[in-house]
N, C-alpha and C positions, 0 to 999 in steps of 0.2 A: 633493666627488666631481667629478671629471672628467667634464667634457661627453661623451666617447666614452665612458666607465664607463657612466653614466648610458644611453647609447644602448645600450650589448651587456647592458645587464640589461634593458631594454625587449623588445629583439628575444627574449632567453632567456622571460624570461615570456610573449610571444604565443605563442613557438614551444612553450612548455607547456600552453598553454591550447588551442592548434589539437591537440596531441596528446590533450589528456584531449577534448575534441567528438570524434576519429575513433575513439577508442578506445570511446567511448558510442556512437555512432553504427555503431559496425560489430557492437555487441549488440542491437540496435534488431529486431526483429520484419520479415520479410523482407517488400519491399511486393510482391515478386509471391504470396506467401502471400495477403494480403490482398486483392489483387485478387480471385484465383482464388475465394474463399469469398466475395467480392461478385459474382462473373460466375454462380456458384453458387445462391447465395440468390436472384438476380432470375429465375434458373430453375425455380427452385422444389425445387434439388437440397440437402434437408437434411443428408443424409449426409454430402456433399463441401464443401458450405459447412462443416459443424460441423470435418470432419477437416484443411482447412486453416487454420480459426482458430482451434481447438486448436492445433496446431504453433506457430504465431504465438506466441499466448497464452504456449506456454509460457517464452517469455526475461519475466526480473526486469523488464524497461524497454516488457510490454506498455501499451497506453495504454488510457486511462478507454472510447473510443469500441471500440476492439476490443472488449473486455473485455463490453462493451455489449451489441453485436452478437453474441457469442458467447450469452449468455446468451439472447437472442431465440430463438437456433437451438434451445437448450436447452428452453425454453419450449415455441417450437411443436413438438418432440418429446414434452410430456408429460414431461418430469425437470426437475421444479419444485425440487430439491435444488440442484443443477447449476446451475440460472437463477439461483437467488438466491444462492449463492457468487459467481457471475459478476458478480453487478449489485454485491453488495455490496464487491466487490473496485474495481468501477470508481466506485463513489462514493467511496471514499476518495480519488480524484483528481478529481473531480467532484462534490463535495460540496452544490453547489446547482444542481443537475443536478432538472427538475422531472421529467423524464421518468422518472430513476433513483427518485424517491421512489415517483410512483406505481407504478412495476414492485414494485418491494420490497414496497411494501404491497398488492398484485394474489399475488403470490405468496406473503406471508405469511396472507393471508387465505383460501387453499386448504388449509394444514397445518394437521393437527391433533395433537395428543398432543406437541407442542414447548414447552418451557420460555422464558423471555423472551428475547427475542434481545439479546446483549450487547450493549454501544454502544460507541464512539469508544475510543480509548486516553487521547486526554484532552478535554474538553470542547468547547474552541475548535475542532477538529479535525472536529465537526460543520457548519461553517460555510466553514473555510479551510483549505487545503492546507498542510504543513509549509513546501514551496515555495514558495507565496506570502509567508508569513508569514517566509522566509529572501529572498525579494527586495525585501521591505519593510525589511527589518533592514541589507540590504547597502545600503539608498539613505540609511539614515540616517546608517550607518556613513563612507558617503561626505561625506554632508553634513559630520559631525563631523569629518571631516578637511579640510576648506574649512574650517571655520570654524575651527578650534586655530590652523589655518597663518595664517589672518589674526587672530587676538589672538597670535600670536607672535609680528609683526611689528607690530603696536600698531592695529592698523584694526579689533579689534573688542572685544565683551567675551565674558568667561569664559564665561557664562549658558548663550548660547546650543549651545556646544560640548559643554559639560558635560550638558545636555539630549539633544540628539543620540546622545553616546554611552550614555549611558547606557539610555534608549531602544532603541538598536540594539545592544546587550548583551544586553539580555532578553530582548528577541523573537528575536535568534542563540540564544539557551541555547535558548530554548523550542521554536524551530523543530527543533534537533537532539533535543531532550529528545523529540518528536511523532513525527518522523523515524525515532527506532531504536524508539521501542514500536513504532511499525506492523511495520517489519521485524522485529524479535523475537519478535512477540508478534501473528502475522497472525491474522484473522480464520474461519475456516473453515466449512464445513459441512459435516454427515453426509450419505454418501451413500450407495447402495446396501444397506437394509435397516439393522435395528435394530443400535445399536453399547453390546457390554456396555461400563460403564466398571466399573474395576474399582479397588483401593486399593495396588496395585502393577505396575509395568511387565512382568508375567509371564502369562502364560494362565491361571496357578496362583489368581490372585491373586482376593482376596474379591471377589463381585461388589457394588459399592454402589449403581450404578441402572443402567436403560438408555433410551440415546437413540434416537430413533425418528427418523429421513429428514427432512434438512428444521432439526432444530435448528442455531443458528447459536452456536457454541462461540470463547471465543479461544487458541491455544496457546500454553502457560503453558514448557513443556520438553520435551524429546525424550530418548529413552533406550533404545535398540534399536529394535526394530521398533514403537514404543509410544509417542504424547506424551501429555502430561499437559494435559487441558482443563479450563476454566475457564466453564460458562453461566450464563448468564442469572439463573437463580437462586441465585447463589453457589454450587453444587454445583462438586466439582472432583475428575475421575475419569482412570486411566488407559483409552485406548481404543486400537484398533490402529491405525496413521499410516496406512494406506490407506482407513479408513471416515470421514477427516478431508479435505475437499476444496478444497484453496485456490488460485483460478486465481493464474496468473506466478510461484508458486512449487516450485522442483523439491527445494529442502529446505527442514527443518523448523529451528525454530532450536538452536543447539550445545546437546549437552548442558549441564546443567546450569543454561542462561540461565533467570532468573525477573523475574518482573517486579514 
């Protein structure tokens, strides 16, 4: 490949990668939003703090400390429901967040008549971010390519490349495999009074229990006005999508998706 080849596919790839940064970056939660609901809170103005970090909150790419702060507001309002969808939405990006722990357990130790709150999508995910665990993958993946290139040209051995990759294979799968359960399969909570769940996505439909404010459910699938949750204690009932509360999310996931 040609020295100028090689140059206009360098340039093409920055110029892609500067596109995907403005194209996230111009979904990003507005920061005079954010200000405003901080110029807000230090006033002691719950109403207008909570109503611009809601806004905020709501785009896919809000961040762990919004999310945070929102649920505070939540709190000192008395809708302990709300607080803990909040909190528990921002430790999925903050997972060892000691402040986040003890809010979750301050506010889970107020409800009562709630089944076990569900855990993680998958284990490690208590501990580290999909994203960490994909820029750990991307450093090895690097490595792995340093290293093939030099046993290509005879300056190193197999071992260590083959190590690399492979390594940075698993924890890519893994990080993506962590990645879409959270998105598919968000977290939510009840809010706003008792939510029948029922054995079909219909009003009609038999009732099989109900949740009380405050339970922490995951959703399983969506199907009209209706998803299908999943708690704590293996139960899995349909409920109406508006008594399911999940901050940064404005849908649910496609029909049909299960996990």
């Amino acid at each position: 490949m040609s020295t100028s080849r090689r140059a206009l596919l360098l340039w093409v790839a920055i110029a892609l990668s500067a596109l995907a940064v403005l194209l996230v970056l111009s979904r990003l939660p507005g920061r005079s939003l954010i200000q405003e609901g901080a110029e807000a809170w230090e006033r002691g103005d719950l109403v207008e703090a909570r109503a611009a970090w809601e806004e905020a909150a709501s785009s896919p790419f809000a961040s762990g400390i919004l999310l945070y702060d929102l649920g505070n507001v939540y709190y000192r309002e008395g809708d302990l429901p709300r607080a803990l969808a909040c909190w528990r939405a921002a430790r999925g990006q903050r997972p060892r967040d000691p402040a986040l722990v003890h809010n979750i357990a301050l506010a889970r130790s107020h409800l009562e008549g709630v089944p076990e709150p569900v855990g993680v999508p998958v284990g490690w995910m208590a501990l580290v971010t999909p994203g960490e665990v994909g820029l750990l993958a991307t450093a090895l993946l690097i490595g792995f390519s340093v290293s093939a290139r030099r046993w290509w040209h005879g300056r190193g051995q197999a071992t260590p490349w083959l190590v690399l990759g492979t390594c940075g294979a698993l924890l890519g799968g893994a990080a993506l495999h962590g990645g879409a359960q959270a998105h598919l399969h968000p977290v939510g909570v009840i809010v706003d009074g008792p939510a029948v769940a029922r054995d079909a996505a219909t009003p009609e439909g038999r009732e099989r229990f109900t949740l009380q404010p405050g339970a922490e459910v995951r959703v399983a699938r969506s199907l009209g006005a209706f998803v299908l949750v999943d708690t704590g204690d293996g139960r899995r009932g349909w409920v109406p999508a508006p008594a399911v509360y999940t901050p940064g999310r404005e849908v649910f996931p496609p029909p049909g998706s299960t996990g």
